[in-house]
PyMOL Python script that loads the backbone (N, CA, C, O; Angstrom):
from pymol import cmd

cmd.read_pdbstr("""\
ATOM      1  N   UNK A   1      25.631  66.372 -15.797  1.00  0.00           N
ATOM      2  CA  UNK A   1      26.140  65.161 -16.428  1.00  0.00           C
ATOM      3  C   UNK A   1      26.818  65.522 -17.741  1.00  0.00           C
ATOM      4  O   UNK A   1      27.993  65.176 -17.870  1.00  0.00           O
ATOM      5  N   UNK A   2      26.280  66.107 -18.625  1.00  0.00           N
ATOM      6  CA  UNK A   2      27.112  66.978 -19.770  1.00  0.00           C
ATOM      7  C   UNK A   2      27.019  65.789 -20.522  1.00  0.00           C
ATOM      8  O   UNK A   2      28.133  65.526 -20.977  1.00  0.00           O
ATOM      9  N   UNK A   3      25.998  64.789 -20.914  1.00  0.00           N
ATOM     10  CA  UNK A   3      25.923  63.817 -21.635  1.00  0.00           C
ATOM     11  C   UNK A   3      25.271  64.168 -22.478  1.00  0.00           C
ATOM     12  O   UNK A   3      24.190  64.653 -22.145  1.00  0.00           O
ATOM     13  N   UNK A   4      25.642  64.086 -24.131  1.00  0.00           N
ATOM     14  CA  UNK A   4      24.689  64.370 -25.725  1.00  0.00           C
ATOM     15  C   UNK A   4      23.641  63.590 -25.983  1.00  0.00           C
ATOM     16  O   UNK A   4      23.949  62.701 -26.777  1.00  0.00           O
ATOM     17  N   UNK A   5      22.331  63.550 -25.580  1.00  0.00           N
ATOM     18  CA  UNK A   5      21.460  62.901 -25.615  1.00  0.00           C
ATOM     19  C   UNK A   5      20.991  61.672 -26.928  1.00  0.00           C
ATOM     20  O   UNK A   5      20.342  60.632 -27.040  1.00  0.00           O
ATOM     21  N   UNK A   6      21.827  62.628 -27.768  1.00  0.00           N
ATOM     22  CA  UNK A   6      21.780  62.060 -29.239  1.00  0.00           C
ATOM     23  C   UNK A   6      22.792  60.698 -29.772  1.00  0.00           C
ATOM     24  O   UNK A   6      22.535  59.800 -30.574  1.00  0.00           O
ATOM     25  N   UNK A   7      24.250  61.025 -28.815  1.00  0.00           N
ATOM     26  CA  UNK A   7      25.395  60.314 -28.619  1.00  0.00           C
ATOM     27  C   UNK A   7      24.799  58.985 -28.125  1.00  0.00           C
ATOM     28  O   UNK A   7      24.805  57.857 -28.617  1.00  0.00           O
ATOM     29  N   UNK A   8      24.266  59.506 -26.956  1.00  0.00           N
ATOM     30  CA  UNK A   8      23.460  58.053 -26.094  1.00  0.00           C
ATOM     31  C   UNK A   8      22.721  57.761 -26.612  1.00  0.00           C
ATOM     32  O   UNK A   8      22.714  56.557 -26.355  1.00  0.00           O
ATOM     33  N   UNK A   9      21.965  57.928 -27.245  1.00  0.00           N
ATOM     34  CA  UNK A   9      20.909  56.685 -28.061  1.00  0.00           C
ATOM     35  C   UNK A   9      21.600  56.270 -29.427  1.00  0.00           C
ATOM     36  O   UNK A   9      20.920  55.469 -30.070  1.00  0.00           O
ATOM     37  N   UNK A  10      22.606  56.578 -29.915  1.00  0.00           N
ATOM     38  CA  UNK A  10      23.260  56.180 -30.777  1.00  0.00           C
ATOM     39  C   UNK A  10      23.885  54.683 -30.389  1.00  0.00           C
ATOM     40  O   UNK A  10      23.992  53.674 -31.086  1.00  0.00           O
ATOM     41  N   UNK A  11      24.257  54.936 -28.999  1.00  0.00           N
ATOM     42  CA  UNK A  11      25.274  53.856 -28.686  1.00  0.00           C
ATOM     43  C   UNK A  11      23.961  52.863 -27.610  1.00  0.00           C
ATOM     44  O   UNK A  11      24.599  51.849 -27.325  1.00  0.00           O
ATOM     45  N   UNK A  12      23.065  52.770 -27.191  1.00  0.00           N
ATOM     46  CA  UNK A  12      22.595  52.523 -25.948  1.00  0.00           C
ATOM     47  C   UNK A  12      21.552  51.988 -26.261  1.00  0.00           C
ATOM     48  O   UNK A  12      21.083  52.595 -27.224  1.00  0.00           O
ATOM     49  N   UNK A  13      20.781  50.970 -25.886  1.00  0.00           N
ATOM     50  CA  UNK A  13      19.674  50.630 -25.844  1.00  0.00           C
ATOM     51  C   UNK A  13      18.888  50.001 -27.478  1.00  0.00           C
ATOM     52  O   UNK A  13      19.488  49.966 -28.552  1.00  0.00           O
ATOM     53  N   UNK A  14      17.863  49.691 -27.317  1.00  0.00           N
ATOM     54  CA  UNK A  14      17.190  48.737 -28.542  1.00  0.00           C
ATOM     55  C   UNK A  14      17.027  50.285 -29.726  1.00  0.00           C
ATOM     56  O   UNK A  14      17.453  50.242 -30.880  1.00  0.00           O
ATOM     57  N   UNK A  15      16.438  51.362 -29.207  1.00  0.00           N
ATOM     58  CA  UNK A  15      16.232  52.506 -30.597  1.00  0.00           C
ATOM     59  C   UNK A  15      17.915  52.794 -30.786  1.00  0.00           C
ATOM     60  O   UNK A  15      18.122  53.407 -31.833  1.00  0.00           O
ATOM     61  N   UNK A  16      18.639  52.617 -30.335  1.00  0.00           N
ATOM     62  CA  UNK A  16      20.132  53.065 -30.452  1.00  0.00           C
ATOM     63  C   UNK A  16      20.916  52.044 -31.482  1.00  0.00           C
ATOM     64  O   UNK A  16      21.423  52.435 -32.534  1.00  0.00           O
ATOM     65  N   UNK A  17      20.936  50.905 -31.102  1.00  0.00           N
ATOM     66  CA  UNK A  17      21.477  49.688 -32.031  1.00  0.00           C
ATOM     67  C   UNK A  17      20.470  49.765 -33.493  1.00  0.00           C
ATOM     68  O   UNK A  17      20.893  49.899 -34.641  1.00  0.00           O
ATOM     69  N   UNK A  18      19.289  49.659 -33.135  1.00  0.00           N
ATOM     70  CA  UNK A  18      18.091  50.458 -34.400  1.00  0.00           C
ATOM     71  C   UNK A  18      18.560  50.897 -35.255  1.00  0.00           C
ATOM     72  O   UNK A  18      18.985  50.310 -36.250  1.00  0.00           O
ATOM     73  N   UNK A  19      18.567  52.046 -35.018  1.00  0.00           N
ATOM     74  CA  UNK A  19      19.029  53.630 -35.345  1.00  0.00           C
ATOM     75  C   UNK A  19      20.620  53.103 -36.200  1.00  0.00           C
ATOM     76  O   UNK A  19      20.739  53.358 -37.398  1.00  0.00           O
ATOM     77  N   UNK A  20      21.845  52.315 -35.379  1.00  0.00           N
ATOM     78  CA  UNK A  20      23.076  52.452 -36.059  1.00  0.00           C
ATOM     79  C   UNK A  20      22.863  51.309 -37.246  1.00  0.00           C
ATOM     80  O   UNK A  20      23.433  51.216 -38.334  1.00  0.00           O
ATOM     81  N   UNK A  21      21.942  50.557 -36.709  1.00  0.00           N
ATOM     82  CA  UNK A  21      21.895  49.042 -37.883  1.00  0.00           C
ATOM     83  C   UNK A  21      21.302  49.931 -39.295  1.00  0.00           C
ATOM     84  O   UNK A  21      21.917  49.823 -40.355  1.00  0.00           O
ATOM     85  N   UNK A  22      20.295  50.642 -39.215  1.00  0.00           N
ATOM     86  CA  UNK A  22      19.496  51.464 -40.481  1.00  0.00           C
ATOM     87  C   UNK A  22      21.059  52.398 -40.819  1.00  0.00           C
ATOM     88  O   UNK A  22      21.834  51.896 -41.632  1.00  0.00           O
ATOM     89  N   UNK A  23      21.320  53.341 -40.350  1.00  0.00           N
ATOM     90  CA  UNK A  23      22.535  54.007 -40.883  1.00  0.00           C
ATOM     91  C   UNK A  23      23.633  52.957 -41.879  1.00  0.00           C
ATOM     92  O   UNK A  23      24.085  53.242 -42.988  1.00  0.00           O
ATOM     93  N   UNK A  24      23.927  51.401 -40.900  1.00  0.00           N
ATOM     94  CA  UNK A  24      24.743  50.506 -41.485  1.00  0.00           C
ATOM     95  C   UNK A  24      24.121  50.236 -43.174  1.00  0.00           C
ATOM     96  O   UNK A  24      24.806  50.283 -44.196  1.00  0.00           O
ATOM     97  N   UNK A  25      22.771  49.974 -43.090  1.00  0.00           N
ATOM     98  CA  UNK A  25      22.055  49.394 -43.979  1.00  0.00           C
ATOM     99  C   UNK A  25      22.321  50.600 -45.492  1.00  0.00           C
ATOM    100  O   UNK A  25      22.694  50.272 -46.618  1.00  0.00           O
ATOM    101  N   UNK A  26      21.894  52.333 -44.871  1.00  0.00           N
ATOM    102  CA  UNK A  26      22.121  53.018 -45.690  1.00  0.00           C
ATOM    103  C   UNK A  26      22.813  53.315 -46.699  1.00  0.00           C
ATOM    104  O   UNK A  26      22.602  53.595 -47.879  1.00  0.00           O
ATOM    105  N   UNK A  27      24.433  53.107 -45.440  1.00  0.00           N
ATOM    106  CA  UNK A  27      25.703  53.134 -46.122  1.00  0.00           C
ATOM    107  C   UNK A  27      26.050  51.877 -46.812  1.00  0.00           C
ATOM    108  O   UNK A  27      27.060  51.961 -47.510  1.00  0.00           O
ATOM    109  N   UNK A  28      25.436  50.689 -46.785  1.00  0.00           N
ATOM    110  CA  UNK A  28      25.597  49.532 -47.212  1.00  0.00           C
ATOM    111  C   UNK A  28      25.316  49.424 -48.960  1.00  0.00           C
ATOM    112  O   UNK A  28      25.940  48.747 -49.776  1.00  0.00           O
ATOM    113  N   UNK A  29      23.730  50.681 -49.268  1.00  0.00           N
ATOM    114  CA  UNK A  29      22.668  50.463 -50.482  1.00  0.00           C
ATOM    115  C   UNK A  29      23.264  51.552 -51.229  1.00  0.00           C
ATOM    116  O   UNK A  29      23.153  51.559 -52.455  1.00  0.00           O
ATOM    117  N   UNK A  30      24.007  52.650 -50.503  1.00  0.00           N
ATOM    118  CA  UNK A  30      25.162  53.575 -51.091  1.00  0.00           C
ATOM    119  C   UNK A  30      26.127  53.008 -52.092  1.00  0.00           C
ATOM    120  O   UNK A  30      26.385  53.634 -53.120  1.00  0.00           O
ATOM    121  N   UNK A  31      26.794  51.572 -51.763  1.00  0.00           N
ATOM    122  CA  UNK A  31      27.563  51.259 -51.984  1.00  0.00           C
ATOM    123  C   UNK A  31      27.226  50.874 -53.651  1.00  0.00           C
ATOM    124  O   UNK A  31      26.059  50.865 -54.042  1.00  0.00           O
ATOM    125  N   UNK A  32      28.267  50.591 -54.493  1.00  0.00           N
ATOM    126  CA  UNK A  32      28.172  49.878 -55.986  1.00  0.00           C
ATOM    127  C   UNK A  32      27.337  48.564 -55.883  1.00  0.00           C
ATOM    128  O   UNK A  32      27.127  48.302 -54.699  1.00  0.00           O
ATOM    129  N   UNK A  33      26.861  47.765 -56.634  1.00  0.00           N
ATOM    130  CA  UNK A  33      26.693  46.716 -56.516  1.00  0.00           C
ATOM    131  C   UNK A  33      27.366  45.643 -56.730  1.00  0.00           C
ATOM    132  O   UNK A  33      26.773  44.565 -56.693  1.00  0.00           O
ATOM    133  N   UNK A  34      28.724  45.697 -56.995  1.00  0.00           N
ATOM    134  CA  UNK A  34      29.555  44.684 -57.465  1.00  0.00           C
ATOM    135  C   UNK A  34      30.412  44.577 -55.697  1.00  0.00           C
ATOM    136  O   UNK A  34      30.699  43.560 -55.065  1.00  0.00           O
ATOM    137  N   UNK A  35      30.676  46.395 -55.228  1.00  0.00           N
ATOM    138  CA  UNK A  35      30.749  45.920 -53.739  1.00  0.00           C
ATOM    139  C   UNK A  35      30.203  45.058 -52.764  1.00  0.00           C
ATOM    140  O   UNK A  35      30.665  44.194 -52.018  1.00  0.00           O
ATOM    141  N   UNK A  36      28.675  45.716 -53.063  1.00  0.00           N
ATOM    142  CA  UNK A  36      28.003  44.706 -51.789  1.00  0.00           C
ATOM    143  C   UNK A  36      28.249  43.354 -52.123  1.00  0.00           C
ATOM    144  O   UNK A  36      28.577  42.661 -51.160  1.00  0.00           O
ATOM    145  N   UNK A  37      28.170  42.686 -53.409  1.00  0.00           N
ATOM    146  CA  UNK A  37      28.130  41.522 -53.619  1.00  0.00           C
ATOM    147  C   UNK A  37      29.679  41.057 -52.849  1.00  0.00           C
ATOM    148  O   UNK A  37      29.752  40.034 -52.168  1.00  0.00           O
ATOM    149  N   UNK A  38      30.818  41.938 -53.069  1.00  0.00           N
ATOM    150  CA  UNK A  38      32.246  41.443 -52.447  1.00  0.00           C
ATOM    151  C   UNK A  38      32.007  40.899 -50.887  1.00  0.00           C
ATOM    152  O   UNK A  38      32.376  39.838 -50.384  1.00  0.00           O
ATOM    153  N   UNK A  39      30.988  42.405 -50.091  1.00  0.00           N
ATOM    154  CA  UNK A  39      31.244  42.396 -49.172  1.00  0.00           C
ATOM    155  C   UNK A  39      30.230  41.535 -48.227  1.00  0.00           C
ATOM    156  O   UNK A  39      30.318  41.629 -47.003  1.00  0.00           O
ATOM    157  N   UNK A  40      29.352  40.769 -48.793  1.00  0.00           N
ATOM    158  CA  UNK A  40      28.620  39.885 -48.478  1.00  0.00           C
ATOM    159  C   UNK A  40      28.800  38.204 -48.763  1.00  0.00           C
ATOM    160  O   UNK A  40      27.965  37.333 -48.519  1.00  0.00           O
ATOM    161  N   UNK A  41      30.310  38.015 -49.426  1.00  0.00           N
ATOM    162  CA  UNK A  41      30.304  37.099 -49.920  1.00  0.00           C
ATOM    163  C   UNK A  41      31.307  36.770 -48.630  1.00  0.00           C
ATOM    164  O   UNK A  41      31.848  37.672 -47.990  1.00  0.00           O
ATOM    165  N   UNK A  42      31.491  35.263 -48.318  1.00  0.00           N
ATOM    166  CA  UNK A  42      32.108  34.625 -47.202  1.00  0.00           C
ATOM    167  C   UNK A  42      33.039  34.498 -47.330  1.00  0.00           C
ATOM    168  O   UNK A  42      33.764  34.402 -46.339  1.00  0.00           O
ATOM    169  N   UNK A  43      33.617  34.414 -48.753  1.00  0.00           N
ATOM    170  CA  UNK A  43      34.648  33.777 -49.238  1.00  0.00           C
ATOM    171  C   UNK A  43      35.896  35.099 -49.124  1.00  0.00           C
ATOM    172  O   UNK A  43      37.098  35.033 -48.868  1.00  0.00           O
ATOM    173  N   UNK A  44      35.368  35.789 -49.309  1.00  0.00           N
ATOM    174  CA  UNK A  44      36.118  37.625 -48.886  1.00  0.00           C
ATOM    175  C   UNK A  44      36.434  38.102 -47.619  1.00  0.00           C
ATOM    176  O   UNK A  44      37.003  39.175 -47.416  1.00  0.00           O
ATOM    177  N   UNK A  45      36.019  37.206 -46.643  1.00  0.00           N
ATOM    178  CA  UNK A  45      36.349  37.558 -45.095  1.00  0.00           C
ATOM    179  C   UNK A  45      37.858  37.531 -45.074  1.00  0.00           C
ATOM    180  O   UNK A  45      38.408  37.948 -44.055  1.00  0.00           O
ATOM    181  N   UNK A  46      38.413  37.200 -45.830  1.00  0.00           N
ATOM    182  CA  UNK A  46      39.878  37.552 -45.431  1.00  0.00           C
ATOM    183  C   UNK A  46      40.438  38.365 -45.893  1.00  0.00           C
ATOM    184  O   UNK A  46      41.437  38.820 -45.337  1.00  0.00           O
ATOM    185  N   UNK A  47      40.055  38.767 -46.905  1.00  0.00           N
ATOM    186  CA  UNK A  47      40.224  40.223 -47.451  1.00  0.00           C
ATOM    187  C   UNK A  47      40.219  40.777 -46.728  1.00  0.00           C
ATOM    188  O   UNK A  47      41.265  41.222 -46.258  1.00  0.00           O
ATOM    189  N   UNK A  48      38.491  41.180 -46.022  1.00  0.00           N
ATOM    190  CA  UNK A  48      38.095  41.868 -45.459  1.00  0.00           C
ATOM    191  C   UNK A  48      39.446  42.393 -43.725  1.00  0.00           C
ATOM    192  O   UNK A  48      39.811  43.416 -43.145  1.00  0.00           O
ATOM    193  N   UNK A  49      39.583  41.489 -43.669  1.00  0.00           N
ATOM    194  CA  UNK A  49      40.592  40.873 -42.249  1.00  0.00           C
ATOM    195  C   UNK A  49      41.081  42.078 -42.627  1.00  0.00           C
ATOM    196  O   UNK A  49      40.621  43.161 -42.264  1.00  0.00           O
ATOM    197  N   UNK A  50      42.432  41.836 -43.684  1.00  0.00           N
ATOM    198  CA  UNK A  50      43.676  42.549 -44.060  1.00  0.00           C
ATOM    199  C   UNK A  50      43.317  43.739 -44.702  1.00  0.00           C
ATOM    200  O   UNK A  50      44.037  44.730 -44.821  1.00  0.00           O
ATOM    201  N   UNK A  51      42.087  43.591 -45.141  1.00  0.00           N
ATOM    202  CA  UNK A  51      41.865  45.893 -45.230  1.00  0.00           C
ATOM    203  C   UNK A  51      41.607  46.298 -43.974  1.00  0.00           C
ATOM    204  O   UNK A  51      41.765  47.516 -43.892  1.00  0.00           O
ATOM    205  N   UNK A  52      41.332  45.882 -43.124  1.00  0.00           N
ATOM    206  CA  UNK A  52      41.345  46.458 -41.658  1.00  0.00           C
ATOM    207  C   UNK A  52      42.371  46.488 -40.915  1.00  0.00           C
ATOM    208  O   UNK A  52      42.726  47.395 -40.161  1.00  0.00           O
ATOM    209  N   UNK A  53      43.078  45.054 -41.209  1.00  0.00           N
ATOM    210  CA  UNK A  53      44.563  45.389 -40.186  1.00  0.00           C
ATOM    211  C   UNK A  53      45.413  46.537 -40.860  1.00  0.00           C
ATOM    212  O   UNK A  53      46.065  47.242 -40.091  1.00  0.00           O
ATOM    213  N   UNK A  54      45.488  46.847 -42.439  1.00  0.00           N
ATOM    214  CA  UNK A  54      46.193  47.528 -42.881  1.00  0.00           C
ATOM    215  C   UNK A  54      45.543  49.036 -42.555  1.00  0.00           C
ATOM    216  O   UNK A  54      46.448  49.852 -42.379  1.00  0.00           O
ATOM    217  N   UNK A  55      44.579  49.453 -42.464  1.00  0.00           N
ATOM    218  CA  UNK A  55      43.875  50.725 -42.045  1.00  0.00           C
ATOM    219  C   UNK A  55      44.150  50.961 -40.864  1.00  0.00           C
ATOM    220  O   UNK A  55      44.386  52.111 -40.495  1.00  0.00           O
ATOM    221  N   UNK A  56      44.172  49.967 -40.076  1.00  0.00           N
ATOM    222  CA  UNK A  56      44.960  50.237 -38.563  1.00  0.00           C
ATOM    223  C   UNK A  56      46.410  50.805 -38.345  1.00  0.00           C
ATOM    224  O   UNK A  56      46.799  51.677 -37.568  1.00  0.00           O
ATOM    225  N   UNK A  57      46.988  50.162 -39.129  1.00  0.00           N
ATOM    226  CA  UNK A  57      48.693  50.201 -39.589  1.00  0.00           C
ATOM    227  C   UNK A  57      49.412  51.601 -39.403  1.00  0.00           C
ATOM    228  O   UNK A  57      48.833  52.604 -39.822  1.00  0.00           O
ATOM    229  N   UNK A  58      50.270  51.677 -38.979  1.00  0.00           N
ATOM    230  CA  UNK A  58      51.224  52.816 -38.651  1.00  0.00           C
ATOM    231  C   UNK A  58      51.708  53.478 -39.931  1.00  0.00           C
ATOM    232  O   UNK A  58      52.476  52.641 -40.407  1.00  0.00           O
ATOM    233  N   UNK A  59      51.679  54.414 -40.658  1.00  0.00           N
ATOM    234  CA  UNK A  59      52.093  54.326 -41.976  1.00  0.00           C
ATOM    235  C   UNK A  59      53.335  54.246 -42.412  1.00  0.00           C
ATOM    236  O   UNK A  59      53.548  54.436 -43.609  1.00  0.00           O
ATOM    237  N   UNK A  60      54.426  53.940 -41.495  1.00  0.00           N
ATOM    238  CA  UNK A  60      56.006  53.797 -42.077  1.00  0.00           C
ATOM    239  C   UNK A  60      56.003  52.286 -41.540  1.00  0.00           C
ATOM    240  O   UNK A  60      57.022  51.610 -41.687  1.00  0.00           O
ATOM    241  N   UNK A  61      54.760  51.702 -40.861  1.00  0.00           N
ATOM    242  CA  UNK A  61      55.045  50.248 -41.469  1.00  0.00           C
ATOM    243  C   UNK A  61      54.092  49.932 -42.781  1.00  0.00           C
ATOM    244  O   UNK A  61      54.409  49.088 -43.620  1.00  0.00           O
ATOM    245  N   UNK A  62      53.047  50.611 -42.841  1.00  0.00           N
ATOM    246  CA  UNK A  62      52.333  50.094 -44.193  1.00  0.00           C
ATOM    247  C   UNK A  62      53.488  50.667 -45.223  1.00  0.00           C
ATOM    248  O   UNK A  62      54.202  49.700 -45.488  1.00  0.00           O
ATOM    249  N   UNK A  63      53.979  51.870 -45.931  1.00  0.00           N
ATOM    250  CA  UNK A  63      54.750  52.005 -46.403  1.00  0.00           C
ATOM    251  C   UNK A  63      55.800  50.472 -46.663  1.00  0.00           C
ATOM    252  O   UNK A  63      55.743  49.729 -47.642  1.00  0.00           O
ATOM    253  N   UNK A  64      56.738  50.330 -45.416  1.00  0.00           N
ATOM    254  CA  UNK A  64      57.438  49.015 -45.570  1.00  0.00           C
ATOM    255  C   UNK A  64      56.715  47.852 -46.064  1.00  0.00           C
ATOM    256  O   UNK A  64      57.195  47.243 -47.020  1.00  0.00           O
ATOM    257  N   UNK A  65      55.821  47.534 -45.634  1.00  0.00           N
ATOM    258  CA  UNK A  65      55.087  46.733 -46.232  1.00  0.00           C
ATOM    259  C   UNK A  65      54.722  46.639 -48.067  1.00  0.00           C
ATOM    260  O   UNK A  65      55.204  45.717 -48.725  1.00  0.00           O
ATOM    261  N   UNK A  66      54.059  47.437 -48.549  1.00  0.00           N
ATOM    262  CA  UNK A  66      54.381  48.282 -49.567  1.00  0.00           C
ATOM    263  C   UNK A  66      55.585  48.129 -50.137  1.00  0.00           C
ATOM    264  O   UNK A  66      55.521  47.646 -51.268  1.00  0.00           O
ATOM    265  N   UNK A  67      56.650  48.371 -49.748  1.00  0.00           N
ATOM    266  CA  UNK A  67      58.003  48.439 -50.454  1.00  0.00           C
ATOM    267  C   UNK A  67      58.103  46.901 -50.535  1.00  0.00           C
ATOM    268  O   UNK A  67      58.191  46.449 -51.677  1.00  0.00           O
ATOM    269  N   UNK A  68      58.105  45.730 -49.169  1.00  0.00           N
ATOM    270  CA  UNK A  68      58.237  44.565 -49.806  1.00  0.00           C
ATOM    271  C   UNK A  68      57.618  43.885 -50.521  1.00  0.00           C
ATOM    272  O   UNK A  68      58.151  42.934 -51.093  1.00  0.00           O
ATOM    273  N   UNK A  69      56.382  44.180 -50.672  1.00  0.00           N
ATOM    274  CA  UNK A  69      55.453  43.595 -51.795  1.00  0.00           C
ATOM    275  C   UNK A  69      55.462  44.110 -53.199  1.00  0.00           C
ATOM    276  O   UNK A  69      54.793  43.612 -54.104  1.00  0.00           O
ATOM    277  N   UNK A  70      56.345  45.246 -53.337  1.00  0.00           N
ATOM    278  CA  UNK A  70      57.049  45.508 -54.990  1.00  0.00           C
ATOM    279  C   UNK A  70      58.171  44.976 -55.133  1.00  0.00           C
ATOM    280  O   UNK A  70      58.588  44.786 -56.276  1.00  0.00           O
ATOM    281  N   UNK A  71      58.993  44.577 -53.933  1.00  0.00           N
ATOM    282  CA  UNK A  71      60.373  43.690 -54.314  1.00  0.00           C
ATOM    283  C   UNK A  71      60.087  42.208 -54.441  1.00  0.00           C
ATOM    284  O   UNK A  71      60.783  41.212 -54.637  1.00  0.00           O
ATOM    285  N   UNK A  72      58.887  42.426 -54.266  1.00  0.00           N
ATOM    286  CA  UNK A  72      58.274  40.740 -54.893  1.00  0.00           C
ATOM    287  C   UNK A  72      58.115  40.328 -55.831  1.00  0.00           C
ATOM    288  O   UNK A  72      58.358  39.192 -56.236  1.00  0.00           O
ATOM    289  N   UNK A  73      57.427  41.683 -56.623  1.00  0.00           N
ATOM    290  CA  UNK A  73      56.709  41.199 -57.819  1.00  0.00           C
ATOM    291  C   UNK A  73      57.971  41.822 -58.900  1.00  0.00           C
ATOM    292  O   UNK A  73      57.637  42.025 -60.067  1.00  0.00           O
ATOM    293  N   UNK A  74      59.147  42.061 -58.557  1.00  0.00           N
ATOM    294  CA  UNK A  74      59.877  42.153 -59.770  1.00  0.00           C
ATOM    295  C   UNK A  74      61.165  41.262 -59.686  1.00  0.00           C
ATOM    296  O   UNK A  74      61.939  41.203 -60.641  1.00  0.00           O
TER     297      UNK A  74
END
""", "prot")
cmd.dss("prot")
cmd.show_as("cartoon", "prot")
cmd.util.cbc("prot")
cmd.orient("prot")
């Protein structure tokens, strides 16, 4: 089967979701505290939206993007 035993319980089952929710939590208490407060607040979900679509983003369209949002502000 050539399956990583470690991979699969990462992704699979109740100790697997476990296991990634505590890692989530880790990287969560890592964070500043002025973050968590951002990133727990409701009112920031749209933020949140558009740092993800832009992390997705092709970078000669984020670039463009970028360029029109400085021909904005001058």
């Amino acid at each position: 089967m050539g399956a990583d035993v470690d991979q699969f319980m990462e992704n699979h089952g109740p100790l697997g979701r476990h296991e990634a929710e505590r890692k989530l939590h880790r990287q969560f208490k890592q964070m500043p505290p002025d973050m968590q407060a951002f990133l727990i607040n409701p009112v920031n979900i749209p933020y949140l939206e558009t740092a993800k679509k832009l992390s997705e983003m092709d970078v000669e369209k984020l670039r463009q993007v970028a360029e029109n949002i400085l021909d904005i502000t001058f």
